[in-house]
N, C-alpha and C positions, 0 to 999 in steps of 0.2 A: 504494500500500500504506500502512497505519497504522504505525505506528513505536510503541513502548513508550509516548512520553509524550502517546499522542493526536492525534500531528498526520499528517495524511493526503495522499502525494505523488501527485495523478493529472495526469498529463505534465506540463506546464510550473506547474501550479497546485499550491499548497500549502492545506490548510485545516486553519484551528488552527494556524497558525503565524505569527502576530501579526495586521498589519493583515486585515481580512476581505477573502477576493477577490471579484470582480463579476462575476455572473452577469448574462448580458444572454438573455431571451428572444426566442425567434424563432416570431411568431403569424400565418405564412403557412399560408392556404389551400390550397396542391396546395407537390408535394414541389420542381417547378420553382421555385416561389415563394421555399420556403423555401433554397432551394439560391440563387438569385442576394442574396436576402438576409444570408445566411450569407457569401456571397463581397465584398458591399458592406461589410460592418462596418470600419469605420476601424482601423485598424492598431494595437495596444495596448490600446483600450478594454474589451475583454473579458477574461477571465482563464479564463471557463468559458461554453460557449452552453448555452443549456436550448433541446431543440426542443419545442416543444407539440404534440404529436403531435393534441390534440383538435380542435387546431384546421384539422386539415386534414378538409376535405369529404369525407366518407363514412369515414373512417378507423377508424371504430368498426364497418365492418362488412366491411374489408377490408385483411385482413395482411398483402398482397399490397406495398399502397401505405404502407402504417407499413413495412415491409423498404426501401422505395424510397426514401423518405423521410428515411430516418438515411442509408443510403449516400451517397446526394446532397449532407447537407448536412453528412457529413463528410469527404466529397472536397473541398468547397470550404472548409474551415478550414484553420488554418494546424496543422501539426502538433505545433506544443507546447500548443492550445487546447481540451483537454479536451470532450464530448461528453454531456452529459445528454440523455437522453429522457424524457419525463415526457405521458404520458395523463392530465389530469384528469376524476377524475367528476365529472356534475354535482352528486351532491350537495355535493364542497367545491368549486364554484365553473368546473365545468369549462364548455367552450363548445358540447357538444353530448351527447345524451341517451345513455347508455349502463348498463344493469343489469350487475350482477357479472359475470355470463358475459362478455359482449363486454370488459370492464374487462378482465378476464381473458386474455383470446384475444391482448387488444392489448400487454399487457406481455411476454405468452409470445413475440409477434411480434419483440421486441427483443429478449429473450433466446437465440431461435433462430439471430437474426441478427447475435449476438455469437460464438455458439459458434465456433469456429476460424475468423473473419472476418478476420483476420492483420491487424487494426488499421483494418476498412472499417466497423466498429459502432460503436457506442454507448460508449462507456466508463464513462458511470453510466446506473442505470436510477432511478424514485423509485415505490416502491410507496406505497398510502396502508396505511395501520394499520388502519382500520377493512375492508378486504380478505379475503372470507373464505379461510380457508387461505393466511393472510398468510408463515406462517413459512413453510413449502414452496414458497412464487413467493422468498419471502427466498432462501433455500438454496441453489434452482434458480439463479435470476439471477448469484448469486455463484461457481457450478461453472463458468459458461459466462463467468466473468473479469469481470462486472460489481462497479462498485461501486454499493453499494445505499442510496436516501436514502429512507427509512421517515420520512412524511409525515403529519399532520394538520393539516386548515381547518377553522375555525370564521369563515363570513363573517358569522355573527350576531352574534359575545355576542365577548365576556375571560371566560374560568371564572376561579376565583383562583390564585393562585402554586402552591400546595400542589398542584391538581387537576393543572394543566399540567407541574410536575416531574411528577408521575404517570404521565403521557402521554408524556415523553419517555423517564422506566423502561421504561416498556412498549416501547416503540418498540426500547428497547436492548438487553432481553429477547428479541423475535424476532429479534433478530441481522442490525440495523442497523449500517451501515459510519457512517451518517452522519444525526442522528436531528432532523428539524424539525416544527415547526410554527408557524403563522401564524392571527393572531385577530384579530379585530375591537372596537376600544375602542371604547367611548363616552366615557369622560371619563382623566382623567390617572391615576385612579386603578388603570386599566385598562391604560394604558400600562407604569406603575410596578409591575401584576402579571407582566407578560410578562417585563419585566428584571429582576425577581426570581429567577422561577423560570429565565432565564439564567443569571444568575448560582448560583445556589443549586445546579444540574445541572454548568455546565460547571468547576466548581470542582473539583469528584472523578471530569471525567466520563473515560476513556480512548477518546474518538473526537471526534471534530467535531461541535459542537449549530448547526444555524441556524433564528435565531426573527426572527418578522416580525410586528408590529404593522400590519395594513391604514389607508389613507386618510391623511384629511391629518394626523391626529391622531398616528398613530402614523409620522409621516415621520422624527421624532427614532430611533426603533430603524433605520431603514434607512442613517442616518447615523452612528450612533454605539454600535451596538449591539452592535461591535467590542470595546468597551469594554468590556463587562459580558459576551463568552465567545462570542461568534454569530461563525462561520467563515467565512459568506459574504453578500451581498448583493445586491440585486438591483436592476439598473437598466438600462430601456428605451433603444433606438437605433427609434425608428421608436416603432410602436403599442408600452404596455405592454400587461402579461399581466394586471395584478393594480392594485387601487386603490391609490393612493399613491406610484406607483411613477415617478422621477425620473431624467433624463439623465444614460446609465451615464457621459457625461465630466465633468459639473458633479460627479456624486456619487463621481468618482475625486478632482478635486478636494479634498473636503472628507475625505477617505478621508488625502489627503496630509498636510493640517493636524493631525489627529487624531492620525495614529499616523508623526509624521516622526521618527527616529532620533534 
């Protein structure tokens, strides 16, 4: 749940509540996969899993196996380690082809699978913003106990500071628990937009903002972007999900120096 001053307790995870926690994605192909993966992750490292639901084989055309899939690989967490599920489309970046309907079908699939699942679901869901009928899957997902992270990618470009606060208004408008997005720089000036408009959003914000600069360029926000209001971060155990994306222990590390007492 959110608390008055923004910061958001989901099981053992806090976000918005000083250091950013670490999200470690899980990019197995069938739900076994992702389930013995989810059970390998070293003890500590994680703070929150995101499963990639895209990346399981045929999952875009079967609910059946995205239901299978979260049960699996939150039987095998430990129980204070929080549960995202997350379909990406391709168009921000996902790993296999899906139009809105199926986008659709797939989110609805962890939503159903949340509804009185007495703690065997999902515990976040991430819809994307650009989503038609974004706010009613918002609404929906949150009756059935999800917390909801209203997402946008741009694997192209950095729009400027101003556009991207904009982006994350909106995001907070449809009645996002928890409101990111993730860009693509080209040059430092690009870098220096994204923690702008961090800072500039999570200053007044009342929820959790996390923003990600992609590639090597923007590996400074996945480190330190803590600093400037971003809740969470993201760092691989195995394959990453996303460019730039760094060993969730080296980047707890640096996570320690950053924001040590």
């Amino acid at each position: 749940m959110t608390t008055s001053d923004g910061v958001l307790r989901l099981r053992g995870a806090t976000l918005g509540g000083g250091s950013p926690q670490v999200c470690v994605p899980l990019v197995a192909d069938s739900p076994d996969a992702a389930a013995a993966a989810a059970a390998a992750l070293p003890a500590g490292v994680a703070d929150v899993v995101e499963l990639r639901l895209d990346h399981l084989t045929g999952s875009a055309d079967d609910t059946g196996l995205v239901r299978a899939a979260v049960v699996a690989v939150r039987d095998a967490l430990p129980a204070d380690v929080p549960l995202l599920a997350t379909f990406r489309s391709a168009r921000e970046g996902g790993a296999q082809p899906a139009g809105d309907e199926a986008y659709v079908r797939t989110v609805r699939a962890v939503i159903d699978g949340a509804a009185g699942s007495a703690g065997v679901g999902a515990d976040a869901v991430d819809v994307e913003l650009a989503t038609p009928g974004v706010e009613r899957l918002v609404a929906d997902a949150q009756a059935a106990g999800l917390v909801v992270v209203v997402s946008h990618h741009d694997f192209a470009a950095t729009p400027p500071a101003d556009d991207l606060v904009a982006v994350l208004r909106r995001q907070r408008a449809v009645g996002a628990d928890v409101c990111k997005v993730a860009v693509m720089p080209h040059d430092v000036d690009d870098v220096l937009a994204l923690l702008t408009a961090t800072r500039t959003f999570a200053r007044d914000a009342d929820r959790p903002v996390v923003t990600v600069a992609m590639g090597r360029l923007g590996l400074v926000t996945r480190l330190a972007g803590g600093v400037f209001g971003s809740a969470l971060t993201f760092g691989s155990v195995g394959a990453a999900s996303a460019p730039g994306q760094v060993d969730a222990a080296r980047l707890r590390d640096v996570l320690g120096l950053l924001h040590a007492p």
